[in-house]
SELO-933017 format. One line per 10 residues: number of its first residue (from 0); for each residue x, y, z of C-alpha. Coordinates in pm, 1 decimal, m for minus. Layout:
% residues N
NUM) X/Y/Z; ...
This chain:
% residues 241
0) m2547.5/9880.2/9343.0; m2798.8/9619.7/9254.8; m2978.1/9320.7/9395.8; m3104.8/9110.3/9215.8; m3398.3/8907.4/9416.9; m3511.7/8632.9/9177.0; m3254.5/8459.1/8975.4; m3235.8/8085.4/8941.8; m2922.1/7846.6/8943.8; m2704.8/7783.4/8681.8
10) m2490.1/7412.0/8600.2; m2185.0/7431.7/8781.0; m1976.9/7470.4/8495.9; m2126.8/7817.9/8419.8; m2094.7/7954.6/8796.5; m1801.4/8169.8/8678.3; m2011.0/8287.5/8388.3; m2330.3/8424.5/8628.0; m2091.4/8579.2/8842.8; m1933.8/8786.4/8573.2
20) m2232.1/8854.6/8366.9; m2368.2/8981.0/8720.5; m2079.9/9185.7/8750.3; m2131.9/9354.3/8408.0; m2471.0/9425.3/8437.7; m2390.8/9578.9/8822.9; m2540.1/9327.3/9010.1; m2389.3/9342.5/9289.3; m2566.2/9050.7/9488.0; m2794.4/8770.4/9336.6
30) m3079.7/8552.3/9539.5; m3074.8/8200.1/9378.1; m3273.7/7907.9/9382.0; m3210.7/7624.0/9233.7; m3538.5/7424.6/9056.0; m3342.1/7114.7/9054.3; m3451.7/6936.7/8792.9; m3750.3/7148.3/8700.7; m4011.3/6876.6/8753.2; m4330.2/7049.5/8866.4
40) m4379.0/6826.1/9148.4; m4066.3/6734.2/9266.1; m3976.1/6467.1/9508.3; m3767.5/6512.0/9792.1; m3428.5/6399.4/9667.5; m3448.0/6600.6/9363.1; m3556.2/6939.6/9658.1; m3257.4/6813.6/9835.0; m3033.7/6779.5/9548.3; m3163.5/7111.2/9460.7
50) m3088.2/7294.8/9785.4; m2776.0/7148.1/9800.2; m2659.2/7274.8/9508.2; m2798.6/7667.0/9574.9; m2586.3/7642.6/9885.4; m2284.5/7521.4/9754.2; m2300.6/7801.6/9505.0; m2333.0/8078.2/9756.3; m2042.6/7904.4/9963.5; m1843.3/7962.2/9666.3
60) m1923.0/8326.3/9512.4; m1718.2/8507.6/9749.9; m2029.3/8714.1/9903.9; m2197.8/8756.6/9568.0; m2448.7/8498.8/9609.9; m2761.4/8470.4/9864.3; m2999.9/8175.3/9867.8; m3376.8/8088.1/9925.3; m3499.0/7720.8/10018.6; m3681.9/7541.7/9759.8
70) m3956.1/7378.4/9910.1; m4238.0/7131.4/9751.5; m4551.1/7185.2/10026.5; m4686.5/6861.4/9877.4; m4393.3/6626.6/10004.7; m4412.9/6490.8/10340.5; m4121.9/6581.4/10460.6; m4101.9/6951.7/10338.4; m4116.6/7118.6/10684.7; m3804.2/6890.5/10729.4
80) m3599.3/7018.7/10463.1; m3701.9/7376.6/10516.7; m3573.1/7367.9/10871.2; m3244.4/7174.7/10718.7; m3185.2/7436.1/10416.8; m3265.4/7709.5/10702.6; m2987.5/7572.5/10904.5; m2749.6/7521.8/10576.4; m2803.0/7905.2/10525.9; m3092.0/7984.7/10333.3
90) m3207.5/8355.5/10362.5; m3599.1/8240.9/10233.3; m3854.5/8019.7/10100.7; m3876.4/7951.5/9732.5; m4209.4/7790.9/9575.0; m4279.0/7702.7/9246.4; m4579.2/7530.1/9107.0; m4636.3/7263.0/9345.8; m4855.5/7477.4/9592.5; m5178.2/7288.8/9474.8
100) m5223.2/6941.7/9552.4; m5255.3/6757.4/9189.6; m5549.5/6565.6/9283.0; m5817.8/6818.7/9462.2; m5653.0/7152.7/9377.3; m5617.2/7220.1/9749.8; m5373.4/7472.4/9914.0; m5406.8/7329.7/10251.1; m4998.1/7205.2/10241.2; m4875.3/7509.1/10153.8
110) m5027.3/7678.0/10509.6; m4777.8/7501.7/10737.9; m4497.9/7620.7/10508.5; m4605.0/7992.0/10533.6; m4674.8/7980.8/10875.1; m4375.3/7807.5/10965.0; m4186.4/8098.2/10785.4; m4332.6/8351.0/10937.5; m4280.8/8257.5/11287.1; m3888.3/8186.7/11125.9
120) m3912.2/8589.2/10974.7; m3805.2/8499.1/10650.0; m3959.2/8578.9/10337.4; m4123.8/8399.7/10087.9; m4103.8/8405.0/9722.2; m4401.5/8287.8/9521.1; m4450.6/8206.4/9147.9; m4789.6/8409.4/9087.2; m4925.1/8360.5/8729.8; m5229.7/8554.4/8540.5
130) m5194.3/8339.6/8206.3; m5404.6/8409.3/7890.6; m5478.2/8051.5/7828.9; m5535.0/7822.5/8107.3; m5235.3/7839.5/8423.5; m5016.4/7504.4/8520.2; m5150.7/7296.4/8739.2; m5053.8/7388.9/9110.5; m4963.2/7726.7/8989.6; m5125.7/8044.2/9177.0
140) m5296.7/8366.6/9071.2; m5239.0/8700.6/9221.0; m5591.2/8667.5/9366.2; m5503.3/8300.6/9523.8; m5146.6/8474.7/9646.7; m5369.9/8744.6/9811.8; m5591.1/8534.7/9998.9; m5288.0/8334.7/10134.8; m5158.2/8658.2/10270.5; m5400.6/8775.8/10422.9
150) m5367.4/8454.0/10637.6; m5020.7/8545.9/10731.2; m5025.0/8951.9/10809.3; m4649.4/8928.3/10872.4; m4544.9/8715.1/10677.8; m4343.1/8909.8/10425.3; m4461.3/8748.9/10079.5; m4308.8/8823.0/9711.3; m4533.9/8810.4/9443.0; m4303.7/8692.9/9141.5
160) m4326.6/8872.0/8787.4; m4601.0/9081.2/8908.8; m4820.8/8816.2/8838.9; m4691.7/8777.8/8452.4; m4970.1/8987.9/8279.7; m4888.2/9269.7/8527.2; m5180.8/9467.0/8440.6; m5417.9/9211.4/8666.4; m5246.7/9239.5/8964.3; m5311.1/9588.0/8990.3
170) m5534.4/9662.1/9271.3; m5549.9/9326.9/9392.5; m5233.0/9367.5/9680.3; m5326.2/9749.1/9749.3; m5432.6/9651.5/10098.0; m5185.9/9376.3/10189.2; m4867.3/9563.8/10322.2; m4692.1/9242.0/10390.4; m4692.3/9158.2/9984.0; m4442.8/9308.7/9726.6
180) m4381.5/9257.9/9394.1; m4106.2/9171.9/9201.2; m4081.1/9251.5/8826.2; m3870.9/8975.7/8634.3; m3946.2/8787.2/8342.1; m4100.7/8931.6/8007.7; m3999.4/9144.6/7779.2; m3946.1/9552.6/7905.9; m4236.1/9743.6/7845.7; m4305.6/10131.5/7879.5
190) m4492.5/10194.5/8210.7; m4489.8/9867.2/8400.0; m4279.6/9986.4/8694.3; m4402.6/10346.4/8720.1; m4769.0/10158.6/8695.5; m4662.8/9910.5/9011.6; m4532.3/10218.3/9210.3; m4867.7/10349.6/9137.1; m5074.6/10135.5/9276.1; m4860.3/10006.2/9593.9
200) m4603.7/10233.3/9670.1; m4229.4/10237.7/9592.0; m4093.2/10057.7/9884.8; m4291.9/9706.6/9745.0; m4170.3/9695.4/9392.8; m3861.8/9488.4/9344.1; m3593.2/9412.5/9068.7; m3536.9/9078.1/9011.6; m3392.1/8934.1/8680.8; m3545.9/8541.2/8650.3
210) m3180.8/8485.2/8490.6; m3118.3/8247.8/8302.8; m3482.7/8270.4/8201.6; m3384.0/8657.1/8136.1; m3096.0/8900.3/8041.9; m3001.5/9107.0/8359.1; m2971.4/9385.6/8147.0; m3298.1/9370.9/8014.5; m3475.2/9333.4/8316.3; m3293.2/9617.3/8499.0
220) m3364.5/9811.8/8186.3; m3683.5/9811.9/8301.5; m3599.5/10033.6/8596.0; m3336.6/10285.9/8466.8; m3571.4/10328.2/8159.1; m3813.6/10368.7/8310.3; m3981.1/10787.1/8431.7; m3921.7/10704.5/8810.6; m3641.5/10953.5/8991.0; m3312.5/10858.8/9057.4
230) m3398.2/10746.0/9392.2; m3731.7/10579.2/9378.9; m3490.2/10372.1/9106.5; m3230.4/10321.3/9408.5; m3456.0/10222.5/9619.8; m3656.2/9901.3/9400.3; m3307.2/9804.2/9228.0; m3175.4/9715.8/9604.6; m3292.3/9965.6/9874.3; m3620.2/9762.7/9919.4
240) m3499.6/9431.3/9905.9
């Protein structure tokens, strides 16, 4: 049994596809969210659009698909749609890139959106980035992901790909036990996991694919290669999710 936390919405046509590559690979139940039309700063038709679609494709995957609002804290009407797409059936808050505002660099939008999902106990998933050139504007660090949850204490918050160059986020969520990590996207590489378990524990490491971005196979590949017991493996492919 796996489930898969972070995947990302497919065209329609290819809905039949997921779901059996999903199957395959043993993934037993997917979290999508759907980008829309990948614009970093997208407007609130195209979040709509977007939402709609990531619940239509849950209403049609027969129990195989959950889904998490995709929400743009810059748009003016975002606690709007996140009460709508929390109505509609969303499970938790997606955010990409748009956390910033363009113009000062300010996180003061995303705030409302985190505490608004806290008091509504569901999680949120967060794009965290460590780049080795320069990150996209809007996008977060680990560090900048830290200090927002330290502002929410129970708010349960998912930092996505481990922060992308893994190997900086360790230490930096040690003492936030409302943060996790998720380990999608990039290649597999020998000790990431055991590494994460590590530092904060089995119970906050996650699997999550990024499909289409990634291969489930190579992603959980990461896990069942990896040196970690049978049941710590259990337990991040869908125990802690």
């Amino acid at each position: 049994m796996i489930l898969d936390i972070h995947t990302h919405l497919p065209p329609a046509a290819q809905w039949p596809l997921f779901l059996e590559h999903c199957r395959d690979c043993g993934i037993t139940l997917a979290v999508v969210s759907s980008l829309g039309s990948w614009a970093r700063y997208p407007d609130a038709d195209d979040i709509r659009r977007a939402n709609d679609e990531a619940r239509c494709m849950a209403e049609t995957a027969q129990g195989m698909v959950l889904w998490f609002a995709y929400i743009n804290p810059q748009n003016d009407n975002a606690l709007t749609e996140l009460d709508r797409a929390l109505a509609d059936g969303a499970c938790g808050v997606k955010l990409w890139v748009s956390l910033k505002d363009p113009a000062t660099g300010s996180l003061a939008r995303v705030r409302p959106i985190l505490a608004e999902a806290e008091r509504r106990r569901v999680p949120v998933l967060i794009h965290t980035y460590q780049r080795t050139d320069a990150n996209l504007e809007g996008e977060v660090t680990v560090a900048e992901f830290a200090d927002l949850a330290r502002q929410f204490p129970t708010l349960t918050m998912i930092a996505a790909h481990s922060g992308g160059n893994w190997r900086q986020c360790l230490g930096l969520l040690r003492d936030l036990p409302n943060t996790v990590v998720d380990i999608c996207g990039g290649y597999p590489e020998t000790g990431m996991v055991e590494a994460l378990v590590a530092d904060l524990g089995v119970e906050r490491v996650l699997y999550g694919s990024d499909a289409l971005g990634r291969s489930f196979v190579s992603q959980v590949a990461k896990v069942t290669l990896s040196s970690l017991s049978t049941a710590d493996q259990e337990r991040i492919l869908w125990e802690n999710s």
